[in-house]
C-alpha angles and dihedrals in degrees: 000000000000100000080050087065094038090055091046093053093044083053108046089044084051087055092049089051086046092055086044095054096047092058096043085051091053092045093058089048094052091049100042093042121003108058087034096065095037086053088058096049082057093058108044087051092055092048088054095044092058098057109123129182111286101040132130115233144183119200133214088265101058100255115139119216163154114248102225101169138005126206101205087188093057099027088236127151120199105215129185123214136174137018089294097054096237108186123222133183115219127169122245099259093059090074112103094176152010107224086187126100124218128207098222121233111235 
């Protein structure tokens, strides 16, 4: 009887480190992927948000260009590109990058 209650504590100890281990594991996946990443999406968004008329930009695809107009209710940027000024509409998650730079207001 009493090696039956020395294997149930042990047991039941072994489970809670089990438990213990799993969310130790998840934590370092959420800090070594998961935030970083969502970090990064912020970021991009914020990035794509900020476009304003003017700016040089280079999309996902690979396509270099002038934004000459934006359309807030679509979320569509008109872009120029090339000698003869061919204009092309994109969405705004098509932009990879901003090749603008901005004085920031303080």
């Amino acid at each position: 009887m009493n090696l039956f209650l020395t294997n149930s504590a042990n047991s039941s100890s072994s489970g809670l480190w089990t438990i213990v281990y799993m969310v130790v594991i998840f934590g370092v996946f959420y800090l070594l992927l998961i935030r970083p990443q969502q970090k990064k999406k912020k970021k991009e968004e914020k990035m794509r948000s900020e476009v304003q008329i003017g700016d040089d930009i280079t999309t996902i695809g690979g396509i270099v260009g002038r934004v000459v107009g934006i359309k807030e209710d679509a979320d569509v940027l008109i872009i120029e590109t090339g000698a003869d000024r061919a204009k092309i509409k994109i969405k705004k998650w098509a932009v990879g990058s901003v090749n603008t730079v901005h004085e920031k207001a303080e």
